[in-house]
Predicted model as a PDB file, atoms N, CA, C, CB and O in Angstrom, pLDDT in the B-factor column:
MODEL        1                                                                  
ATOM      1  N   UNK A   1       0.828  -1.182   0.000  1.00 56.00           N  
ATOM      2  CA  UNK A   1       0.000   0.000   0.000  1.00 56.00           C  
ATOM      3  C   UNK A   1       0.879   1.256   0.000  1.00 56.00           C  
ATOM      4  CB  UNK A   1      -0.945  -0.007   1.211  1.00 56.00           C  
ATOM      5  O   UNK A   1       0.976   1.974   0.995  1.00 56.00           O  
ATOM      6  N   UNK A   2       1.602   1.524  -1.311  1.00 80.00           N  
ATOM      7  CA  UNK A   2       2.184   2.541  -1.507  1.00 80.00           C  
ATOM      8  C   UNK A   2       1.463   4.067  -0.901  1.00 80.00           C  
ATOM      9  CB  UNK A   2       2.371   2.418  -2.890  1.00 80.00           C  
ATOM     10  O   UNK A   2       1.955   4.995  -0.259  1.00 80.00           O  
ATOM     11  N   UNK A   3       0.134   3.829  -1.417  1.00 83.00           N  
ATOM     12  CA  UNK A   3      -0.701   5.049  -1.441  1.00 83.00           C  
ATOM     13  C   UNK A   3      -0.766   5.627  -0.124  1.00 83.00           C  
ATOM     14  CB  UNK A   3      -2.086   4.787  -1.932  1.00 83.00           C  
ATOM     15  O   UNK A   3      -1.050   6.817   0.006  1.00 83.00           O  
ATOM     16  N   UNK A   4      -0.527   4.889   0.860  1.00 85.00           N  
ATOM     17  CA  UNK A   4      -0.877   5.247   2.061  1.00 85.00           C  
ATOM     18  C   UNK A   4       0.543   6.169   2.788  1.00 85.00           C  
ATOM     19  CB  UNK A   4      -1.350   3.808   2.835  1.00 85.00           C  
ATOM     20  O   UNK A   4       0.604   7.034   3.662  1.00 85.00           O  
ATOM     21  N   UNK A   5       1.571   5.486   1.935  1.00 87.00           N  
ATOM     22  CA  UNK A   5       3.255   6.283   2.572  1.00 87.00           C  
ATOM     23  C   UNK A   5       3.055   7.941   1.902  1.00 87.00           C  
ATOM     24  CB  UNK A   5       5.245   5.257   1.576  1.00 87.00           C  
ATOM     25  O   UNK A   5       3.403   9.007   2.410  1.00 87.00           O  
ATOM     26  N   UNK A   6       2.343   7.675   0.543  1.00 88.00           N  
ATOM     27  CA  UNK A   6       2.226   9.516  -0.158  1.00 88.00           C  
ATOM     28  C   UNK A   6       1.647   9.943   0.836  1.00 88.00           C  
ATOM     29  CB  UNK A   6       1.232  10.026  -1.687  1.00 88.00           C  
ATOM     30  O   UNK A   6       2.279  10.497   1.735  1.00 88.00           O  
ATOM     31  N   UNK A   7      -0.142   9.714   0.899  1.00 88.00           N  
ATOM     32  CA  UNK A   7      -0.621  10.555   1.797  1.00 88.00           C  
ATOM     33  C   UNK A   7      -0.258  10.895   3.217  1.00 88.00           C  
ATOM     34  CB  UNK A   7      -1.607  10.261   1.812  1.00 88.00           C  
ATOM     35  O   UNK A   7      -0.844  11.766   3.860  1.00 88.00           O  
ATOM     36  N   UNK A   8       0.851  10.081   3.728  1.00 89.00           N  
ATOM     37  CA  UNK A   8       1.616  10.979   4.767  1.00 89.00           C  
ATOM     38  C   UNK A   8       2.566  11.796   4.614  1.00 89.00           C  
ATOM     39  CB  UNK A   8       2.112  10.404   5.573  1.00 89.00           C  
ATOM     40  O   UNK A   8       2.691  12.680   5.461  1.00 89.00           O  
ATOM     41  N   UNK A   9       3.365  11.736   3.650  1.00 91.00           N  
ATOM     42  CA  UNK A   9       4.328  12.166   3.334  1.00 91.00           C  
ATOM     43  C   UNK A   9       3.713  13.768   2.699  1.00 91.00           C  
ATOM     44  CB  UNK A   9       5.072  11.075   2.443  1.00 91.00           C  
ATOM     45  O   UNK A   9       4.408  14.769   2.877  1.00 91.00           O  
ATOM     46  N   UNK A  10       2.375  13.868   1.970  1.00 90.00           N  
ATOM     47  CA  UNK A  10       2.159  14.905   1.375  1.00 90.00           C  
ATOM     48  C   UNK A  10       1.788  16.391   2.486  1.00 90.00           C  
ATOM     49  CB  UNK A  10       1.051  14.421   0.398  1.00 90.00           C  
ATOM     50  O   UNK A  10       1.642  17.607   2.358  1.00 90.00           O  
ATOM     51  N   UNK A  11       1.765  15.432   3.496  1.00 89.00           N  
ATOM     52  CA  UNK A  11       1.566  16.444   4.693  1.00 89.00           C  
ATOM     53  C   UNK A  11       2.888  17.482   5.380  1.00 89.00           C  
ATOM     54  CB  UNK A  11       1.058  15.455   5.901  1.00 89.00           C  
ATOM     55  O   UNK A  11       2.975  18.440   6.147  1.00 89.00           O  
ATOM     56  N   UNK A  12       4.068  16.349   4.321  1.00 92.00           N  
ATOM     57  CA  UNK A  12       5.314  17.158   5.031  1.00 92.00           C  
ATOM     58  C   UNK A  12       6.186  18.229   3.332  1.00 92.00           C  
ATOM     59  CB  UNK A  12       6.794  15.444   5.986  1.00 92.00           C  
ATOM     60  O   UNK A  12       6.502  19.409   3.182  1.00 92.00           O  
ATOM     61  N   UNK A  13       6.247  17.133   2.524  1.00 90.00           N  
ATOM     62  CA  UNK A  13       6.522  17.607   1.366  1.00 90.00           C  
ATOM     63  C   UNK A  13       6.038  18.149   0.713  1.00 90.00           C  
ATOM     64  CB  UNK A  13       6.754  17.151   0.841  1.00 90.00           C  
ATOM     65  O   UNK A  13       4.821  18.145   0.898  1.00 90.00           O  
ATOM     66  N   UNK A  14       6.747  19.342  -0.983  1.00 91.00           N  
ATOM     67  CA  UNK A  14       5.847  20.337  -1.298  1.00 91.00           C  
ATOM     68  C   UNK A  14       4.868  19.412  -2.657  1.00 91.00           C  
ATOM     69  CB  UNK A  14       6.823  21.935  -1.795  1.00 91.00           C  
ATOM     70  O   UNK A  14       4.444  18.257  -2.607  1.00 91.00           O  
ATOM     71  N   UNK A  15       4.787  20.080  -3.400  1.00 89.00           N  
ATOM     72  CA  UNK A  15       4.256  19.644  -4.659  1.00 89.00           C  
ATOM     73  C   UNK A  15       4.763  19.167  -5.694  1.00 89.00           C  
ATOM     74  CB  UNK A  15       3.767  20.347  -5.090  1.00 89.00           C  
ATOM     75  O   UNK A  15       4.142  18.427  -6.457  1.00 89.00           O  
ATOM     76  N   UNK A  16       6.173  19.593  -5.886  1.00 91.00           N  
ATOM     77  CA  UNK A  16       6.930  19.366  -6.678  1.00 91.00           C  
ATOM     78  C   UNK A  16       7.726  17.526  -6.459  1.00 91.00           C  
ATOM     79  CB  UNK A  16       7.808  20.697  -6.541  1.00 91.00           C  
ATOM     80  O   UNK A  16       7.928  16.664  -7.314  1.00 91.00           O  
ATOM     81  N   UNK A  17       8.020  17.519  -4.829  1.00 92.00           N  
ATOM     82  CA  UNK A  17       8.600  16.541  -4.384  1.00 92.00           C  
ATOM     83  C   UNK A  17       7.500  15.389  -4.546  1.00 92.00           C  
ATOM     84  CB  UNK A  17       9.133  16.839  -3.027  1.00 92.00           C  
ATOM     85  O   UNK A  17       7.826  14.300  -5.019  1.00 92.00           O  
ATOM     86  N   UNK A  18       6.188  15.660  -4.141  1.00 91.00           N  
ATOM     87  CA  UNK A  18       5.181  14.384  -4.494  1.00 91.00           C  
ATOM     88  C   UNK A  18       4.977  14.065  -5.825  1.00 91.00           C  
ATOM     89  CB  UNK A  18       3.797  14.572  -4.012  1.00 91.00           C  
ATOM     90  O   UNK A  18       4.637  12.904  -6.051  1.00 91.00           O  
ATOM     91  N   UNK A  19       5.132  14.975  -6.944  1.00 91.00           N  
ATOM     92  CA  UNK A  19       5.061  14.500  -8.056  1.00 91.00           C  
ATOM     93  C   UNK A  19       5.945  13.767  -8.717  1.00 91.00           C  
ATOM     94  CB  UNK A  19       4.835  15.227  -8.606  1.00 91.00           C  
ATOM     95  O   UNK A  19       5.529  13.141  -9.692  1.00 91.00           O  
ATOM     96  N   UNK A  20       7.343  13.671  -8.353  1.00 92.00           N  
ATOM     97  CA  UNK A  20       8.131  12.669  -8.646  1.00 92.00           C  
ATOM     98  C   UNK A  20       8.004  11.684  -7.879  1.00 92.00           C  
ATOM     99  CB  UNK A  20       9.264  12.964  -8.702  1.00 92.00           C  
ATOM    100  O   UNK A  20       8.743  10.725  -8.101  1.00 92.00           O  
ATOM    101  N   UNK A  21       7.099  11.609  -6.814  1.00 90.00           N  
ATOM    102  CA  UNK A  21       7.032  10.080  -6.210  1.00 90.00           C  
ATOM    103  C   UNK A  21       5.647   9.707  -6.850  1.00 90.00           C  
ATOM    104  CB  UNK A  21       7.041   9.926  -4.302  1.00 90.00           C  
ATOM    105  O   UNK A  21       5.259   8.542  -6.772  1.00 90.00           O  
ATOM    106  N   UNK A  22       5.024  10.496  -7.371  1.00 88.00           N  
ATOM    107  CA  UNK A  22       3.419   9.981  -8.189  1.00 88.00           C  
ATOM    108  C   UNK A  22       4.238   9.083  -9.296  1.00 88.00           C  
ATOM    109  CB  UNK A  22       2.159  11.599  -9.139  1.00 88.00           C  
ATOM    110  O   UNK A  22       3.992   7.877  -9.290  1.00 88.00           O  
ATOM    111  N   UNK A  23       5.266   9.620 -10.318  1.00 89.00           N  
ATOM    112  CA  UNK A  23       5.472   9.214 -11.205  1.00 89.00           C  
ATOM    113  C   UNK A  23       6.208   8.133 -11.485  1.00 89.00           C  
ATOM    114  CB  UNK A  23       5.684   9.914 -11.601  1.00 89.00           C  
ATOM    115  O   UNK A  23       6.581   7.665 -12.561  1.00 89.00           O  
ATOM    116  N   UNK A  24       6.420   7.687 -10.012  1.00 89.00           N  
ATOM    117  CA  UNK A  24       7.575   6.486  -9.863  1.00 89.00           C  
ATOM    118  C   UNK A  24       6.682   5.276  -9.679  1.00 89.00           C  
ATOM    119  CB  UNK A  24       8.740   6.660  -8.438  1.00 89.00           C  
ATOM    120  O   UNK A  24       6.803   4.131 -10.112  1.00 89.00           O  
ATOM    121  N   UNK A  25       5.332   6.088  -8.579  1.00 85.00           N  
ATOM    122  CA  UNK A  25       4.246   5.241  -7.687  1.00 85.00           C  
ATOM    123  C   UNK A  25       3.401   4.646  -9.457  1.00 85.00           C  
ATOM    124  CB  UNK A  25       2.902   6.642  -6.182  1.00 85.00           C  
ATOM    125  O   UNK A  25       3.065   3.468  -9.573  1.00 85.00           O  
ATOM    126  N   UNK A  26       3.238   5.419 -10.354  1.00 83.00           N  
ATOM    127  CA  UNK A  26       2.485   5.202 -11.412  1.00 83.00           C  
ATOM    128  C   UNK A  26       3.005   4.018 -12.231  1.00 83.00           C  
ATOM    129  CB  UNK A  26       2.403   6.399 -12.155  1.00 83.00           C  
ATOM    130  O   UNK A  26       2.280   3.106 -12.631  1.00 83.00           O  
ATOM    131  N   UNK A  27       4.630   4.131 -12.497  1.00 86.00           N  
ATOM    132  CA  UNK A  27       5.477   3.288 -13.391  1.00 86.00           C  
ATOM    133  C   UNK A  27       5.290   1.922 -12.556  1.00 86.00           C  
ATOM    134  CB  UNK A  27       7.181   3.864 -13.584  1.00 86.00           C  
ATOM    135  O   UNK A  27       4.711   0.960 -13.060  1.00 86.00           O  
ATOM    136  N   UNK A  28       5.778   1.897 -11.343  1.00 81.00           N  
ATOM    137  CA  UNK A  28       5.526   0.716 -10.375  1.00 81.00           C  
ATOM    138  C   UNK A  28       4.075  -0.120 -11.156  1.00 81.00           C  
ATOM    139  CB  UNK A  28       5.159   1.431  -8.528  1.00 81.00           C  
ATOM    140  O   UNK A  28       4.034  -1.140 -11.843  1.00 81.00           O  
ATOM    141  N   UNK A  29       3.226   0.607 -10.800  1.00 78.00           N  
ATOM    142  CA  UNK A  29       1.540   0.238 -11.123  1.00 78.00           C  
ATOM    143  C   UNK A  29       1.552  -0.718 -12.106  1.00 78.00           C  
ATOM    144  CB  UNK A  29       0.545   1.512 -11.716  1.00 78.00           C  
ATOM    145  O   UNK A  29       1.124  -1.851 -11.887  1.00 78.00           O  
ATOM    146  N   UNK A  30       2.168  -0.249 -13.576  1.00 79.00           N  
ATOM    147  CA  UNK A  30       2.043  -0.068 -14.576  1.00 79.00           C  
ATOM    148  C   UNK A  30       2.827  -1.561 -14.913  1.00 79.00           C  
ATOM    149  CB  UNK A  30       2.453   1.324 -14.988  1.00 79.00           C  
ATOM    150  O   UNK A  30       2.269  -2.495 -15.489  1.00 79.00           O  
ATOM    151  N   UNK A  31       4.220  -1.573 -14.432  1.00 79.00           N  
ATOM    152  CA  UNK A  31       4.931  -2.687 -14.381  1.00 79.00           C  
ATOM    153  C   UNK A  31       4.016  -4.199 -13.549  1.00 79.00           C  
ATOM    154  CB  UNK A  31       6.325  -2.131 -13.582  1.00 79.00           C  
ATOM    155  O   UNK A  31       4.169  -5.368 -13.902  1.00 79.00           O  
ATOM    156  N   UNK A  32       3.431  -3.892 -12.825  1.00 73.00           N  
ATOM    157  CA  UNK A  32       2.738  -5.163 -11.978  1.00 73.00           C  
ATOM    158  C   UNK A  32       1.792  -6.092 -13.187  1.00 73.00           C  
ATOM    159  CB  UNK A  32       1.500  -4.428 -10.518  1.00 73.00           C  
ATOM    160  O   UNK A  32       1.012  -5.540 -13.963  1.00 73.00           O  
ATOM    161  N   UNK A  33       2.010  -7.381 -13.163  1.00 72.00           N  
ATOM    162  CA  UNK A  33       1.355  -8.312 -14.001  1.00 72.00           C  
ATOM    163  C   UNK A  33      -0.108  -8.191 -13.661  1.00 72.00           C  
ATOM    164  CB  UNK A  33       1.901  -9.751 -13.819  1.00 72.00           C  
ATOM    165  O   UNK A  33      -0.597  -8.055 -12.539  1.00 72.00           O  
ATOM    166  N   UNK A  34      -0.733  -8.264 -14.841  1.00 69.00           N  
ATOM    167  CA  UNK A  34      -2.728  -8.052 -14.695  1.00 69.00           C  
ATOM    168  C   UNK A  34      -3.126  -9.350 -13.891  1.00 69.00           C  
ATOM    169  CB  UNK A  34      -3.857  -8.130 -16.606  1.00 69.00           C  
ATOM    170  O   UNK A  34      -4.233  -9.159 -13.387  1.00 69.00           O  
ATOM    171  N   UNK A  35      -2.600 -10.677 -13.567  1.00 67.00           N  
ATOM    172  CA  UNK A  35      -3.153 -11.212 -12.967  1.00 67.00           C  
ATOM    173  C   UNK A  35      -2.464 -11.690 -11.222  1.00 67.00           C  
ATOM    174  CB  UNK A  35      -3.462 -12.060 -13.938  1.00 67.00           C  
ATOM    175  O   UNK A  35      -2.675 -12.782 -10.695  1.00 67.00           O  
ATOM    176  N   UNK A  36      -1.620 -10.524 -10.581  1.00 69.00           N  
ATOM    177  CA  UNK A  36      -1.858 -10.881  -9.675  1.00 69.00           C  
ATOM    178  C   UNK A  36      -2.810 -10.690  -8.460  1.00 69.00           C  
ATOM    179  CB  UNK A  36      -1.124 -10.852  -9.593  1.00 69.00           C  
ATOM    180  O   UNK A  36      -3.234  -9.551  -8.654  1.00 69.00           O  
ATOM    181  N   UNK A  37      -3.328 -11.099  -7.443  1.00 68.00           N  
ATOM    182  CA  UNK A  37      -4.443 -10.901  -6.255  1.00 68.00           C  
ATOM    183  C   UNK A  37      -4.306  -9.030  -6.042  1.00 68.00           C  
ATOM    184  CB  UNK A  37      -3.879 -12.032  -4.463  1.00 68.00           C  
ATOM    185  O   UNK A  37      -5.269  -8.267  -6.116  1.00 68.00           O  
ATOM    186  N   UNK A  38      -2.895  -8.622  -5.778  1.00 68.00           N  
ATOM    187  CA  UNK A  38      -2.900  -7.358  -5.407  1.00 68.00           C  
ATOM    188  C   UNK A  38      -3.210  -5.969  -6.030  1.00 68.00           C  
ATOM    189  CB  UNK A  38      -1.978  -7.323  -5.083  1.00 68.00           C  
ATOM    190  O   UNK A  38      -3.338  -4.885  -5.461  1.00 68.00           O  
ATOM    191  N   UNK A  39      -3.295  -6.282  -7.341  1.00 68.00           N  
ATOM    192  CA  UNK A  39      -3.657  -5.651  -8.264  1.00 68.00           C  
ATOM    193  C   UNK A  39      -5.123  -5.096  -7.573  1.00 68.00           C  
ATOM    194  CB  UNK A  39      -3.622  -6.528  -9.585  1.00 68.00           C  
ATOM    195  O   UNK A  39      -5.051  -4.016  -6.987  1.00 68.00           O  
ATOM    196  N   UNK A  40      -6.264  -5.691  -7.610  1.00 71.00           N  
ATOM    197  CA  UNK A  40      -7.134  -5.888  -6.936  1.00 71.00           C  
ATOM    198  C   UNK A  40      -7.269  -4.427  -5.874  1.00 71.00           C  
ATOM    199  CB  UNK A  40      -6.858  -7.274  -6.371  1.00 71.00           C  
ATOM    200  O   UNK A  40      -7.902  -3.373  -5.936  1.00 71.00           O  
ATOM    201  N   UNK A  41      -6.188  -5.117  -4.802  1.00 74.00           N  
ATOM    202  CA  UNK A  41      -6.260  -4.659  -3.400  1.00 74.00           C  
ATOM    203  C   UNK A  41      -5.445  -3.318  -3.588  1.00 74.00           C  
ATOM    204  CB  UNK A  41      -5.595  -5.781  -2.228  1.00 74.00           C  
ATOM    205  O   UNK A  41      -5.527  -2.433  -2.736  1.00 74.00           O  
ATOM    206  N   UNK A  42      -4.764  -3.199  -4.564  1.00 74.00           N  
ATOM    207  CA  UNK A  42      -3.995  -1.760  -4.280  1.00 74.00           C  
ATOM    208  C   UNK A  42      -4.619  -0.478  -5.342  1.00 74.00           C  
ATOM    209  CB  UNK A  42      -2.119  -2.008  -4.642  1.00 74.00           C  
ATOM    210  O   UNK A  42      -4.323   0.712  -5.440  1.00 74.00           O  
ATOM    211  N   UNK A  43      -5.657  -1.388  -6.089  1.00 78.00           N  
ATOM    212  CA  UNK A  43      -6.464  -0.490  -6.982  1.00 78.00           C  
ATOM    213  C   UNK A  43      -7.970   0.112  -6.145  1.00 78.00           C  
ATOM    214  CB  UNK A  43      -6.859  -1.483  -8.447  1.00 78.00           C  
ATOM    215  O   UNK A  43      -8.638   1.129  -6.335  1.00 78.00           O  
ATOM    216  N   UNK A  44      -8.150  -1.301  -4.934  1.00 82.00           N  
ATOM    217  CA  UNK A  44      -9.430  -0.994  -4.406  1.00 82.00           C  
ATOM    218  C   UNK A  44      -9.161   0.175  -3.932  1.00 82.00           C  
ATOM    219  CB  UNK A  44     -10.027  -1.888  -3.443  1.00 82.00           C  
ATOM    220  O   UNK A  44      -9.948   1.098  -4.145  1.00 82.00           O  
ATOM    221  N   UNK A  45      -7.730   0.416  -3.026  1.00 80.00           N  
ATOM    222  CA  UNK A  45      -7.610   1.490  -1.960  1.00 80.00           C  
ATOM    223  C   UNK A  45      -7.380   2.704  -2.752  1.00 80.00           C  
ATOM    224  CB  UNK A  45      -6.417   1.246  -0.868  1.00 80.00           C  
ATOM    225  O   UNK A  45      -7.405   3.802  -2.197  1.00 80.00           O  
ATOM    226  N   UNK A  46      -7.134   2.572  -4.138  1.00 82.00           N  
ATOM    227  CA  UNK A  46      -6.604   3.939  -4.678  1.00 82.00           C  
ATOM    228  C   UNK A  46      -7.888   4.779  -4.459  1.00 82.00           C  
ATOM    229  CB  UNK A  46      -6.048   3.925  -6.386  1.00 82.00           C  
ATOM    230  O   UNK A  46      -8.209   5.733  -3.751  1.00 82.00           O  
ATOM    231  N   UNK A  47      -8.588   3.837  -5.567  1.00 83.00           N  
ATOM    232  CA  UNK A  47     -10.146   4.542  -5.477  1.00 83.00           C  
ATOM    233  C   UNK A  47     -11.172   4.569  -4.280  1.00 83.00           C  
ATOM    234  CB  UNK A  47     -10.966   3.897  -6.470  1.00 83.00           C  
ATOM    235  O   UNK A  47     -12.336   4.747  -4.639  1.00 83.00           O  
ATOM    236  N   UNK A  48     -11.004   4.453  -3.199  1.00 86.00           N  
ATOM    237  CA  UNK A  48     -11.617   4.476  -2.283  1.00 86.00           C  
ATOM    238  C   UNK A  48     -11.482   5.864  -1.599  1.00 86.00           C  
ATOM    239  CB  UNK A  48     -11.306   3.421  -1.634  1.00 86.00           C  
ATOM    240  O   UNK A  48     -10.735   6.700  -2.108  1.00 86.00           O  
ATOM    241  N   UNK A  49     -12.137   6.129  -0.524  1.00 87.00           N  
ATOM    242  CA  UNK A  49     -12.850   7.320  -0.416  1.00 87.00           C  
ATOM    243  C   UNK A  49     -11.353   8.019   0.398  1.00 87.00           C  
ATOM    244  CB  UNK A  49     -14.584   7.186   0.534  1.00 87.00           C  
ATOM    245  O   UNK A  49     -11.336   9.242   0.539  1.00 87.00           O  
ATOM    246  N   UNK A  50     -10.091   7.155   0.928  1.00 87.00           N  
ATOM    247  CA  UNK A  50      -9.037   7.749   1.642  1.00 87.00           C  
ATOM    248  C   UNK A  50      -8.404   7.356   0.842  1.00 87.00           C  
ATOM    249  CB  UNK A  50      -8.667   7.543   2.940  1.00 87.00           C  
ATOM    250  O   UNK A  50      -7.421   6.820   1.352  1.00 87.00           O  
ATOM    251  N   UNK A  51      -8.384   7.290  -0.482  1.00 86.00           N  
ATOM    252  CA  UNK A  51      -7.199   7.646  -1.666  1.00 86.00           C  
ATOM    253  C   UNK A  51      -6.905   8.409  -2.205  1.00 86.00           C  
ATOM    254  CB  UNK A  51      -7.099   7.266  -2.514  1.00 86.00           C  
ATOM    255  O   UNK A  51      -6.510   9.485  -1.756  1.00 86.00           O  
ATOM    256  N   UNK A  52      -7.033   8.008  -3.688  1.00 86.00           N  
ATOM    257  CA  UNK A  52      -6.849   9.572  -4.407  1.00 86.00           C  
ATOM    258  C   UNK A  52      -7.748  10.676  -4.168  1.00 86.00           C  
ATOM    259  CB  UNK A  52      -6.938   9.512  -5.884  1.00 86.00           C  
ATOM    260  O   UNK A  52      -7.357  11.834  -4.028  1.00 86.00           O  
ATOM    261  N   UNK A  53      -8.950  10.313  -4.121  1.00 87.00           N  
ATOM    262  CA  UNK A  53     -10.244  11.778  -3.962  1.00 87.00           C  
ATOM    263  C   UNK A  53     -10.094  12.137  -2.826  1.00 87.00           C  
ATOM    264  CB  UNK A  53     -11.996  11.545  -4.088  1.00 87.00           C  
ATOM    265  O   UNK A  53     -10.534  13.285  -2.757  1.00 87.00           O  
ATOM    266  N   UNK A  54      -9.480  11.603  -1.266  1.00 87.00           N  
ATOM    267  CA  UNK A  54      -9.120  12.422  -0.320  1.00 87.00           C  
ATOM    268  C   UNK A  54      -7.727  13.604  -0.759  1.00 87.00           C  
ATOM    269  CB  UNK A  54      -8.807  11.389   0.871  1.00 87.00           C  
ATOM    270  O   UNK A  54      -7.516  14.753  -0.371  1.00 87.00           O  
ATOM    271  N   UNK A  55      -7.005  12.755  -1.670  1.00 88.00           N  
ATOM    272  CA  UNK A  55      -5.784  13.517  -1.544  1.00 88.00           C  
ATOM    273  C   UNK A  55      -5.921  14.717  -2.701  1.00 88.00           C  
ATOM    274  CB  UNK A  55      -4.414  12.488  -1.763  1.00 88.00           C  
ATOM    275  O   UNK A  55      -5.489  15.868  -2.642  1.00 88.00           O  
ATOM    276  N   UNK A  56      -6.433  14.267  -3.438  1.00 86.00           N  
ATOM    277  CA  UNK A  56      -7.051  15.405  -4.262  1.00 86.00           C  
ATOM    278  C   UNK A  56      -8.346  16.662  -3.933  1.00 86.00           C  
ATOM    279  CB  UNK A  56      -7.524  14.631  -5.313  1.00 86.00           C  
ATOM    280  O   UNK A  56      -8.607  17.692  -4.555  1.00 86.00           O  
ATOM    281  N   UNK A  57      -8.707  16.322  -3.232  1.00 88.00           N  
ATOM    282  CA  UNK A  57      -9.597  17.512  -2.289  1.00 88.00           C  
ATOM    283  C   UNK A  57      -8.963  17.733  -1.236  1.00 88.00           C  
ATOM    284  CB  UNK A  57     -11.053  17.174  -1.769  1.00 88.00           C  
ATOM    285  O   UNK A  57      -9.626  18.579  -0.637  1.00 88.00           O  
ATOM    286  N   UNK A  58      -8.044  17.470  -0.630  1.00 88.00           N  
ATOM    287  CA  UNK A  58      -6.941  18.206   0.551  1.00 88.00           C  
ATOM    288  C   UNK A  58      -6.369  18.731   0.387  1.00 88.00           C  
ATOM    289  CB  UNK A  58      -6.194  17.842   1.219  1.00 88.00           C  
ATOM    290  O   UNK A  58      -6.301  19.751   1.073  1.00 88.00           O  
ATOM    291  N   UNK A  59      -5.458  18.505  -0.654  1.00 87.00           N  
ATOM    292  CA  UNK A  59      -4.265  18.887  -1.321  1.00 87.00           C  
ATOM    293  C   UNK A  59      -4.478  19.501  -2.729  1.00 87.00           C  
ATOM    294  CB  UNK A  59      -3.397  17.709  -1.412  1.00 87.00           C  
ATOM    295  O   UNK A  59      -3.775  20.410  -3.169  1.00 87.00           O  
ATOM    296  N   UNK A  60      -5.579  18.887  -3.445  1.00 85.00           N  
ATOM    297  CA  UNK A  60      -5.553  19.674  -4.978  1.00 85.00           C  
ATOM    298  C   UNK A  60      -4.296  20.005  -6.099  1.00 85.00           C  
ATOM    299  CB  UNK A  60      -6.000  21.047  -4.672  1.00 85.00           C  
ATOM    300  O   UNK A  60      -4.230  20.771  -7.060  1.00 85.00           O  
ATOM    301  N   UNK A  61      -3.217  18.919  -5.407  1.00 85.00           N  
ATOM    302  CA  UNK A  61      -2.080  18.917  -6.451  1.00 85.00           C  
ATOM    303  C   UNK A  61      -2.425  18.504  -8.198  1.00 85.00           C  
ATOM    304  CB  UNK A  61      -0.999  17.772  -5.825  1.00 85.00           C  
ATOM    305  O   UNK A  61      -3.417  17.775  -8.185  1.00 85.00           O  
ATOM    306  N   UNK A  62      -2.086  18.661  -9.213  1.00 84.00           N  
ATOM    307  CA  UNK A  62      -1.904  18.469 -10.060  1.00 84.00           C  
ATOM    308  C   UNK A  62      -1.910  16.882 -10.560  1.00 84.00           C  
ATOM    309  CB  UNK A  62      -1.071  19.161 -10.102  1.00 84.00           C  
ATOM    310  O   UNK A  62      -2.671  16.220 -11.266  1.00 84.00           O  
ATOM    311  N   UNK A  63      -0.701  16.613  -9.854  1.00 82.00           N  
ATOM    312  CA  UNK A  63       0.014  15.163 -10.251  1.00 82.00           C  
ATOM    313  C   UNK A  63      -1.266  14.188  -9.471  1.00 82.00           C  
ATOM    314  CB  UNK A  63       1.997  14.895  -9.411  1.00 82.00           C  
ATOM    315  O   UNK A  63      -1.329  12.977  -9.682  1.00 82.00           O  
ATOM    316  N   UNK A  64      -2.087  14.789  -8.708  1.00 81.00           N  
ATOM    317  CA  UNK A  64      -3.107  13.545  -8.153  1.00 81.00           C  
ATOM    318  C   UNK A  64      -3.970  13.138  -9.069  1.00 81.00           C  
ATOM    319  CB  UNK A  64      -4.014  13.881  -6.959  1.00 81.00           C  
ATOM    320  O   UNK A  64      -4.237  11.941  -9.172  1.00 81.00           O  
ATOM    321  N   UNK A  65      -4.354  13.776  -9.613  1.00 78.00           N  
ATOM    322  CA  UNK A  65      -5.554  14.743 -10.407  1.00 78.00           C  
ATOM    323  C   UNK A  65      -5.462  13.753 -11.901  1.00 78.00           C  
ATOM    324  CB  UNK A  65      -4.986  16.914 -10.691  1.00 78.00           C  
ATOM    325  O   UNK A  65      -6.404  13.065 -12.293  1.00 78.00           O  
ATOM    326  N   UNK A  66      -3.912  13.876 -12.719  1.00 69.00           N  
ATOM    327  CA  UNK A  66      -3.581  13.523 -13.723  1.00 69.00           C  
ATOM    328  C   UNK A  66      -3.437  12.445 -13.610  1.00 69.00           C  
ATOM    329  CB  UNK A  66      -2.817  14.012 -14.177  1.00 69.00           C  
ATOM    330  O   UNK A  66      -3.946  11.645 -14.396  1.00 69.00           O  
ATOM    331  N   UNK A  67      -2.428  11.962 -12.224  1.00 54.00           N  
ATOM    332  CA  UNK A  67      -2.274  10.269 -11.903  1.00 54.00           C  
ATOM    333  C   UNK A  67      -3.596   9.737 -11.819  1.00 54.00           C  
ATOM    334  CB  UNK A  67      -1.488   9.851 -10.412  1.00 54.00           C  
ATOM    335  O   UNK A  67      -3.844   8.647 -12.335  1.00 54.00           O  
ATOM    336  N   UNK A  68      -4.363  10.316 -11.295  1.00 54.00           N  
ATOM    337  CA  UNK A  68      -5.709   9.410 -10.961  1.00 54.00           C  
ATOM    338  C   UNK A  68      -6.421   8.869 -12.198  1.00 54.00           C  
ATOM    339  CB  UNK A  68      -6.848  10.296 -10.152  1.00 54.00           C  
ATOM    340  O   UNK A  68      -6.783   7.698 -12.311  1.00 54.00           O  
ATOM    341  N   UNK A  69      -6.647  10.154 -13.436  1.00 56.00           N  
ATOM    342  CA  UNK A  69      -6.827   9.987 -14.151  1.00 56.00           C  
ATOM    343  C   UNK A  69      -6.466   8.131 -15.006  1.00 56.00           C  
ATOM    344  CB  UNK A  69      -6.434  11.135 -14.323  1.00 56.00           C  
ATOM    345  O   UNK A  69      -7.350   7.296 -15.193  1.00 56.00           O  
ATOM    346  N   UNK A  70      -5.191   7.970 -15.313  1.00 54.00           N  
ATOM    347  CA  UNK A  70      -4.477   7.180 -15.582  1.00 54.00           C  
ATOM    348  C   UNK A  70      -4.537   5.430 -14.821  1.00 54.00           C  
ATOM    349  CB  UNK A  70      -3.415   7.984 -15.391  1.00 54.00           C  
ATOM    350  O   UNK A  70      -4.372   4.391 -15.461  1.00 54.00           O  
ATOM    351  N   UNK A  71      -4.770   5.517 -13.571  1.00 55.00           N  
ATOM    352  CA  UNK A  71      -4.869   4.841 -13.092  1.00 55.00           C  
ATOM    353  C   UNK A  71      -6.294   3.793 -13.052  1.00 55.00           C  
ATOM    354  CB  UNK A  71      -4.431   5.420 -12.340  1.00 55.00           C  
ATOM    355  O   UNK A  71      -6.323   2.818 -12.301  1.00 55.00           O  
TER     356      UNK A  71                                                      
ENDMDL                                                                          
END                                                                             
């Protein structure tokens, strides 16, 4: 549960610094095989209500916004 180390971290770092960890957190994603179990579990939490749409209505960064998109 990557998602969960950003949204603490976005509380300390600026905007610039989370967007190079969006874009690393995205490639990661991207690389994971379509059929393993976690796929599943790390897509449920993205989209869930303390994922991206929390971190994107708290924060309103850019890179959430576009990553989410994508994801």
């Amino acid at each position: 549960m990557k998602l969960k180390a950003i949204r603490g971290l976005a509380n300390y770092a600026t905007e610039t610094e989370i967007e190079k960890i969006m874009e690393h957190f995205l490639k990661l994603l991207m690389k994971r095989p379509e059929n393993t179990p976690y796929n599943y579990q790390e897509y449920e939490f993205i989209h869930s209500a303390c994922g991206l749409p929390y971190l994107i209505k708290k924060y309103g960064y850019s890179c959430f916004e576009t990553r989410g998109e994508t994801v």
